[in-house]
C-alpha positions in Angstrom: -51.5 -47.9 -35.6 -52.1 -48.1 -39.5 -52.1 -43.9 -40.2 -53.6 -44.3 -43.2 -57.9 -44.6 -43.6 -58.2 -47.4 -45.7 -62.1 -47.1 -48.2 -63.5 -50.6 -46.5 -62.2 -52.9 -44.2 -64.2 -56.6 -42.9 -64.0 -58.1 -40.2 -64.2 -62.0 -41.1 -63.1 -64.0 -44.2 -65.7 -66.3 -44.4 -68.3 -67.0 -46.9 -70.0 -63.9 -46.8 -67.2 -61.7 -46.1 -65.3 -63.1 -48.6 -67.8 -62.3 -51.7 -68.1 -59.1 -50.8 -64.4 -59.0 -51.0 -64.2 -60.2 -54.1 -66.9 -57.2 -55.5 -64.9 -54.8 -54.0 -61.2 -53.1 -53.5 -61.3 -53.6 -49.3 -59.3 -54.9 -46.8 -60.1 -57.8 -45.3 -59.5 -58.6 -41.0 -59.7 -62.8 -40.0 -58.4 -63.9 -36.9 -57.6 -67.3 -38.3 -54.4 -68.7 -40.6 -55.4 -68.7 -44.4 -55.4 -72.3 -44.3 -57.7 -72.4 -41.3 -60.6 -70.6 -42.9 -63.2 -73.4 -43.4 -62.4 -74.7 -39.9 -64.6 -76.2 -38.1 -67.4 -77.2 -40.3 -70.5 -75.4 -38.8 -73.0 -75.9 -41.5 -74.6 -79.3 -43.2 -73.7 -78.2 -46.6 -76.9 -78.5 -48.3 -77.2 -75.5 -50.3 -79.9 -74.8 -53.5 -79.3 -74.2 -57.1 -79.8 -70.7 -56.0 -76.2 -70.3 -55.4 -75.7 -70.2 -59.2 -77.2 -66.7 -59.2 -73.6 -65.4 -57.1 -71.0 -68.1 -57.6 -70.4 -70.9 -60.6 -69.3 -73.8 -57.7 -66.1 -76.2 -59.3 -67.2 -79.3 -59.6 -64.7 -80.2 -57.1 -66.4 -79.1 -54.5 -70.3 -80.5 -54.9 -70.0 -83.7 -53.3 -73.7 -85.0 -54.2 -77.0 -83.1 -56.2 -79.6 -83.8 -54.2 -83.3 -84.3 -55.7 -86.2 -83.9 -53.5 -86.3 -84.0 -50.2 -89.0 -86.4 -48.0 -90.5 -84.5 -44.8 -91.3 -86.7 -42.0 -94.0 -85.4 -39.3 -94.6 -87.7 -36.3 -96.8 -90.1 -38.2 -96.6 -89.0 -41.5 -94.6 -88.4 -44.2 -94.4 -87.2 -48.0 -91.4 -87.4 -50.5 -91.2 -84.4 -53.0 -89.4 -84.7 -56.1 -87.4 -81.8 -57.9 -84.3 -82.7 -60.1 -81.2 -81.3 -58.9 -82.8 -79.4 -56.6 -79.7 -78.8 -54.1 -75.9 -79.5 -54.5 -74.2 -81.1 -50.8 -71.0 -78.8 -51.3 -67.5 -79.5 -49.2 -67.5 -76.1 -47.2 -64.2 -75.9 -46.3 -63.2 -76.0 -50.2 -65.8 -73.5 -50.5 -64.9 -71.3 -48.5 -61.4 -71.7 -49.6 -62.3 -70.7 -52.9 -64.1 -67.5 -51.6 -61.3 -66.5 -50.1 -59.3 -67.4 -53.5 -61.5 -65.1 -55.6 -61.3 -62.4 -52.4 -57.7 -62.0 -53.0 -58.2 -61.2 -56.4 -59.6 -57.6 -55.8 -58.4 -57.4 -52.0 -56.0 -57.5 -49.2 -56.5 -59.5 -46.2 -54.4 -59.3 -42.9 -54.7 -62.7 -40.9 -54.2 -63.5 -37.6 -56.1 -60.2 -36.5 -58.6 -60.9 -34.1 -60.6 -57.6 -33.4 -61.2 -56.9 -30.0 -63.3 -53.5 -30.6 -64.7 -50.4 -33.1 -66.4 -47.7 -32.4 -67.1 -44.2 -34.7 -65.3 -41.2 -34.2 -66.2 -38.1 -36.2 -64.6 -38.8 -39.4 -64.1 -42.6 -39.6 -64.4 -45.9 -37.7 -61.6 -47.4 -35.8 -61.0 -51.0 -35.4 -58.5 -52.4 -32.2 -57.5 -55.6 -33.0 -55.1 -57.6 -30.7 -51.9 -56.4 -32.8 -52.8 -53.0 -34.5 -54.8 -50.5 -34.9 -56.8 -49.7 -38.5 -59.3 -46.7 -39.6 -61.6 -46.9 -42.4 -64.9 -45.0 -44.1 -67.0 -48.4 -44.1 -66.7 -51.2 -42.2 -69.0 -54.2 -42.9 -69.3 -56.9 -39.9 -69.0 -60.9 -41.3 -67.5 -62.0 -38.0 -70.0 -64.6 -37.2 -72.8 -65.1 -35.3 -73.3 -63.2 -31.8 -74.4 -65.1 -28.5 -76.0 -62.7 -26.8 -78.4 -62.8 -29.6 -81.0 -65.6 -29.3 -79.9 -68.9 -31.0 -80.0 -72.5 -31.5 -77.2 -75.1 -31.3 -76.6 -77.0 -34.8 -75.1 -80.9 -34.1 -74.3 -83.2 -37.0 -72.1 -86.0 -37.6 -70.8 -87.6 -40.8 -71.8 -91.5 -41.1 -71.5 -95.0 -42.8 -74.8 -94.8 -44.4 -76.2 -95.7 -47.7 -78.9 -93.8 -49.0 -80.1 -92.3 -51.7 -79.6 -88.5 -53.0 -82.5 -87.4 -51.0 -82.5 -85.2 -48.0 -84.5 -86.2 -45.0 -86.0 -83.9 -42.6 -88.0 -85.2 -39.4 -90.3 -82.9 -37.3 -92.2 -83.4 -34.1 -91.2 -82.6 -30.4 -90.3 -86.2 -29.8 -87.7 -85.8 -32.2 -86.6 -82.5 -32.4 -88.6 -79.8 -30.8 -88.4 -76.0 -31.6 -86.5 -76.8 -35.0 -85.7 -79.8 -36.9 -83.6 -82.8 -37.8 -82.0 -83.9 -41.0 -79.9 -86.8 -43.0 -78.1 -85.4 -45.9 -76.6 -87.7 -48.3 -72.8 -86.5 -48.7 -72.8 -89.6 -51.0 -73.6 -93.2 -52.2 -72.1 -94.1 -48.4 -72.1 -91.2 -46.1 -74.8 -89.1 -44.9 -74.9 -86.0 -42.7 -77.1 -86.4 -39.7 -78.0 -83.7 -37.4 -80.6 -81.5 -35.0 -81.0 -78.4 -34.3 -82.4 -77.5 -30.7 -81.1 -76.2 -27.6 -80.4 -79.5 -26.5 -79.1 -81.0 -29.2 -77.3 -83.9 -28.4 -80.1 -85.7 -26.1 -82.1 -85.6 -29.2 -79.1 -86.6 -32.0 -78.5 -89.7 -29.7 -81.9 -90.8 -30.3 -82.5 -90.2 -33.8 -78.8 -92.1 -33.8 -80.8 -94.9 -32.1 -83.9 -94.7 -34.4 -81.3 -94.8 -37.3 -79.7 -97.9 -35.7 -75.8 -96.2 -34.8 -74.5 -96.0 -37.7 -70.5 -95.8 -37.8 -69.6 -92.0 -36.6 -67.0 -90.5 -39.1 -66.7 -86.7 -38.2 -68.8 -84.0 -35.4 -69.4 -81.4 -36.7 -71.6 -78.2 -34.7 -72.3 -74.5 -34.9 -74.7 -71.6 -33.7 -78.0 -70.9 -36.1 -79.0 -67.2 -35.2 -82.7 -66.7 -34.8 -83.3 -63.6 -33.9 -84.5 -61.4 -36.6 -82.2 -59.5 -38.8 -80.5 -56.2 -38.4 -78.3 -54.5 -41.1 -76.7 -51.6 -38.8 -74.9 -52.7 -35.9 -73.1 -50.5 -33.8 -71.0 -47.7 -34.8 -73.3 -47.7 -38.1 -71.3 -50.6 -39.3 -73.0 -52.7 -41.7 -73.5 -56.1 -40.7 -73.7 -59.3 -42.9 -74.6 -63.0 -42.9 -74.2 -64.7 -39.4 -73.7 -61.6 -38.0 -77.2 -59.6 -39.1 -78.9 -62.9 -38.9 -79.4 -63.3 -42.5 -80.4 -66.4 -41.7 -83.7 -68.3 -43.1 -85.7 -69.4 -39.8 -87.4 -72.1 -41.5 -84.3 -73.8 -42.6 -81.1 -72.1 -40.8 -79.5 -71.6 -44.2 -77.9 -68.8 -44.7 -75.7 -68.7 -47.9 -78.2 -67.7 -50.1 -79.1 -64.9 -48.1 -75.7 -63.5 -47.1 -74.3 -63.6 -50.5 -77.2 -61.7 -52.2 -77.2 -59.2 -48.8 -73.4 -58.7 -49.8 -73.7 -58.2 -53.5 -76.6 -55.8 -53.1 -74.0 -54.3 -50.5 -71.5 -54.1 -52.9 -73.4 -52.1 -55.3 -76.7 -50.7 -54.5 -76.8 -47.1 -54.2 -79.6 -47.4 -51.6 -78.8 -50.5 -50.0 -81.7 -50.6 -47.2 -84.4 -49.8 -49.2 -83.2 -52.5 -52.3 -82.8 -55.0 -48.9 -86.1 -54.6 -47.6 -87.6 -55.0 -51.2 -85.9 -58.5 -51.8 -84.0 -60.6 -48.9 -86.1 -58.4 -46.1 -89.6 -59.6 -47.9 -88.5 -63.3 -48.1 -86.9 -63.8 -44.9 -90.2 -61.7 -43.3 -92.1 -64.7 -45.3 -89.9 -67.1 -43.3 -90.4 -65.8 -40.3 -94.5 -66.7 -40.5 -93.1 -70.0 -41.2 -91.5 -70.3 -38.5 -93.7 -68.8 -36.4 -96.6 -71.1 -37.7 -94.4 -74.8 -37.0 -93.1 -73.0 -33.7 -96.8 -73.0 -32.7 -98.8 -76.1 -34.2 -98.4 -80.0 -32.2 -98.1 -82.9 -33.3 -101.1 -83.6 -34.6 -101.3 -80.6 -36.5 -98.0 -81.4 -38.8 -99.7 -84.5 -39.2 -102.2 -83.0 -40.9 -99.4 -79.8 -42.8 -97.6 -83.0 -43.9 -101.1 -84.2 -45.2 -102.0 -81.0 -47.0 -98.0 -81.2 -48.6 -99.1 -84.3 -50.4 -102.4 -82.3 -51.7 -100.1 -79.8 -52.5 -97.2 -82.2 -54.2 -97.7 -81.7 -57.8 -97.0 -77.6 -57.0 -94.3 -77.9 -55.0 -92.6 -79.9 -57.6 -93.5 -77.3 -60.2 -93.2 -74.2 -58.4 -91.2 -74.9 -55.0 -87.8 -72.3 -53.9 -86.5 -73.1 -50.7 -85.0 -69.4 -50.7 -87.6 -67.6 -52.5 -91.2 -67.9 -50.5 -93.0 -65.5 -52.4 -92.3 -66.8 -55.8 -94.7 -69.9 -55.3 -96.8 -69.5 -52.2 -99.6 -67.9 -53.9 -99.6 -70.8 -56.6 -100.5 -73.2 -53.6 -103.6 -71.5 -52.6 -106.5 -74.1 -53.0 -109.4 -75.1 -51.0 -108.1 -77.3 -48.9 -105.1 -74.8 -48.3 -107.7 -71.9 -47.3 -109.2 -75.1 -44.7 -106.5 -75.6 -43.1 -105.1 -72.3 -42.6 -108.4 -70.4 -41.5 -108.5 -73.4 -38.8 -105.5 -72.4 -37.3 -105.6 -68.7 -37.9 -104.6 -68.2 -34.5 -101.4 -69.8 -35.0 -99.9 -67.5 -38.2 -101.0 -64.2 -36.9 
């Protein structure tokens, strides 16, 4: 039993967890070794320029800049084009370096897996396998939870040469309910992964498609899609993973967790400043989802047709975090077409 009540304690020293840390004077719980954090790889690694906003990456760690992206629907396909639109980051080293600034401004105790917490009176107390601690504030980054409706990420590092372009494919046939991807890691390695609840039937045939290329590395993780929650139990505030901070349209969540955290850090009415910025884009992301979740094949045949209409725009004006700073600009005709056609399908 640690006697004394200690300002803020998280629970998990990853990404997430680890920024806030490094805004604040906390005390940090991880189940894992420091060297472990990192491990395994759950995440593809693709993360926008965004990112600049919270952290300035080493160069060390970007492994590609990736510019544009070319969507694939069953029989169709368009290539957008934005310079330096992403960086493929090394996550482990990331992470690491999280951690790195963490300790900075905080103290972490490894090796504590918490098995409970719950809210007395005056404070919250956390069990962990080894001791017991108290605190004011306790912010969950522990990860996503299963009981909470999910889908399984599967990726694999390959011998591939391509270009630094992402691809994303779309369709039922090749990856229903989400999506699959190749990610250049660089000149001769890509990233190649679906995201489904049957994930490896459907890997096995893009793998196929792609003719087997030589398997370097697996890679897998849970992508919560449930919507997100920023009270859990005991009134504990929950972050990243944990909250599903998630976007639903991509399964990205850095972006999102690390401005969730820093508004966390230092809002002084951290709800209402949520719901005003993360809370409106991720509701945006939601209709997205919602929309693709509900349309056939023939029907993102014909999105992926509109996306050319819409090309010059996206180029211009396109955030894959931030929805509602281009959406209205891609309002023409043949947008207002489409959409009133399958009205049924956003509502």
């Amino acid at each position: 039993m640690h006697d004394e009540i200690v300002d803020e304690i998280i629970i998990g020293a990853g990404p997430i967890g680890s920024y806030y840390a490094s805004q604040k004077n906390c005390l940090i719980l991880e189940q894992k070794k420091m060297l472990e954090v990192g491990e395994p790889v759950q995440c593809t690694g693709l993360v926008s320029r965004n990112i600049e906003e919270f952290v300035k990456i080493p160069k060390s760690i970007i492994q590609n800049k990736i510019r544009g992206a070319i969507l694939h629907s069953p029989n169709n396909s368009v290539q957008v084009k934005k310079e330096n639109v992403a960086y493929v980051i090394n996550r482990k080293k990331f992470d690491q370096y999280l951690l790195e600034k963490a300790l900075e401004n905080s103290k972490i105790m490894f090796g504590e897996q918490v098995k409970e917490y719950y809210k007395t009176k005056n404070y919250v107390q956390i069990r962990t396998e080894k001791n017991t601690y108290r605190t004011k504030k306790l912010i969950d980054a522990s990860g996503p939870k299963t009981q909470k409706n999910f889908l399984m990420g599967l990726q694999i590092t390959a011998k591939m040469e391509r270009e630094p372009i992402a691809e994303l494919f779309f369709g039922n046939e090749v990856c229903p309910e989400f999506f699959a991807w190749i990610v250049p890691e660089n000149e001769e390695v890509c990233r190649i992964g679906v995201a489904t609840r049957s994930p490896r039937i459907y890997l096995d045939k893009l793998l196929d498609k792609l003719g087997n290329p030589k398997i370097l590395d697996w890679q897998g993780g849970i992508i919560p899609m449930h919507k997100p929650v920023l009270r859990g139990e005991s009134e504990t505030y929950l972050l990243g993973d944990r909250g599903g901070h998630v976007k639903p349209t991509t399964g990205g969540g850095l972006i999102t967790g690390l401005k969730s955290a820093k508004l966390l850090a230092h809002s002084k009415n951290y709800e209402k400043e949520w719901n005003k910025t993360i809370g409106k884009e991720l509701l945006i992301h939601w209709r997205i989802r919602n929309f693709l979740d509900k349309i056939n094949d023939e029907e993102l045949d014909e999105l992926i047709e509109l996306v050319k209409h819409l090309k010059p725009k996206l180029e211009k004006h396109g955030n894959m975090d931030y929805p509602s700073k281009f959406l209205t600009k891609l309002i023409t005709p043949k947008t207002i077409k489409f959409f009133a056609k399958n009205f049924s399908k956003i509502i």
